[in-house]
C-alpha positions as CSV (number, residue, x, y, z in Angstrom):
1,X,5.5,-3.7,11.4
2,X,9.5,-4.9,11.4
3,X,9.8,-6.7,14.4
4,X,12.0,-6.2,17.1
5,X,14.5,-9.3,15.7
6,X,14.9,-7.7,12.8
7,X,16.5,-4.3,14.3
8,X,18.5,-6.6,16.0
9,X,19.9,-8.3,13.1
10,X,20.0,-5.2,11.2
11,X,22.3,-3.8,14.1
12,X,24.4,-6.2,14.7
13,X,25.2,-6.6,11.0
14,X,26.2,-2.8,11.3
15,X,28.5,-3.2,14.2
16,X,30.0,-6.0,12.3
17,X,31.2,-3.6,9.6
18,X,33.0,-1.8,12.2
19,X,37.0,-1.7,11.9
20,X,38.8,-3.9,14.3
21,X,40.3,-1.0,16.3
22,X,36.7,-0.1,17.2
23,X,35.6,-3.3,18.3
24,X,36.2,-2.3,22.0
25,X,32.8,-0.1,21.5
26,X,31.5,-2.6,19.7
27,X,28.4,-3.3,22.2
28,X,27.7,0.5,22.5
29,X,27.3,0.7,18.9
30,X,24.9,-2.4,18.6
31,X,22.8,-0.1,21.3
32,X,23.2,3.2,19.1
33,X,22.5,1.4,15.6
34,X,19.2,-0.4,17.3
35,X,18.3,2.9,19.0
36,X,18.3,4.7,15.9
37,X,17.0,2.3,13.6
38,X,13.7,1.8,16.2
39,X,13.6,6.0,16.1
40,X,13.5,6.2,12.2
41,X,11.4,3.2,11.8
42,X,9.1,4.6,14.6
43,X,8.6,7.5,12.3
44,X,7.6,6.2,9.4
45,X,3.8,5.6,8.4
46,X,3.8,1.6,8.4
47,X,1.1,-0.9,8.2
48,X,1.6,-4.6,8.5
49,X,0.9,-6.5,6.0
50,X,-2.4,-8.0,7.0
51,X,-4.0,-4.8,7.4
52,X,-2.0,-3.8,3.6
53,X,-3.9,-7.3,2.4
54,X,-7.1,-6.4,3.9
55,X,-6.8,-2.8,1.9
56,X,-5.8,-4.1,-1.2
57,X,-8.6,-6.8,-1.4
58,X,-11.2,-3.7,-0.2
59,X,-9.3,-2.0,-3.4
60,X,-10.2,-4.6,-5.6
61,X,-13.7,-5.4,-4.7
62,X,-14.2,-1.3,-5.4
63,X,-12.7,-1.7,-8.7
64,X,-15.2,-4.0,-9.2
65,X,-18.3,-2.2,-8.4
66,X,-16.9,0.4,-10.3
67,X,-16.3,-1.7,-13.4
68,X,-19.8,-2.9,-12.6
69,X,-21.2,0.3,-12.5
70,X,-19.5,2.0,-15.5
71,X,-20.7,-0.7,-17.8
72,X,-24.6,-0.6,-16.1
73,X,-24.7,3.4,-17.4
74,X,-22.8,2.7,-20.7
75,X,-26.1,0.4,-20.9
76,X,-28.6,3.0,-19.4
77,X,-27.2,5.4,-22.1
78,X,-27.2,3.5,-25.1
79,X,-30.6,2.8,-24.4
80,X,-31.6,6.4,-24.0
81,X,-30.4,7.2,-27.1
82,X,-32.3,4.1,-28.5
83,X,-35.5,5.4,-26.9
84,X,-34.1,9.2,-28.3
85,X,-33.8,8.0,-31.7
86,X,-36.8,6.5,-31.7
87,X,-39.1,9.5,-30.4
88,X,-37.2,11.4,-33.2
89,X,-38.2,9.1,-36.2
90,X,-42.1,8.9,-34.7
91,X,-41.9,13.0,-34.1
92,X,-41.0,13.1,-38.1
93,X,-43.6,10.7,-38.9
């Protein structure tokens, strides 16, 4: 999750980019550009990033299996259809 020091930063940057005339309201907009940053970023689906490590390694160990697995029946079949080919020459015999 973005912590809270980065809204901060983030809203005081965009005060900063206010025009000089403005700069009386300059406080109130630090508290309307952290309020609505914290309300958008409250809304979007976020993870941190341990838990996006965690994921991605449970990704890869899938892949994996699956790589695993996918060879293991490529094997399975090419021996069936050794042991097919087989029956078939002794059924011609």
């Amino acid at each position: 999750m973005i912590n809270v020091k980065t809204i901060d930063d983030l809203a005081q940057r965009l005060s900063a980019m206010v025009p000089p005339g403005a700069s009386a309201a300059r406080e109130e907009l630090v508290d309307n550009f952290r309020a609505a940053l914290r309300s958008g970023l409250s809304r979007l689906d976020l993870v941190s990033r341990d838990e996006f490590d965690i994921q991605r390694a449970v990704l890869l160990r899938t892949r994996e299996k699956i790589d695993l697995l996918e060879r293991m029946v490529a094997d399975l079949e090419g021996r069936l259809d050794d042991m097919d080919a087989t029956a078939s020459d002794d059924a011609k015999r």
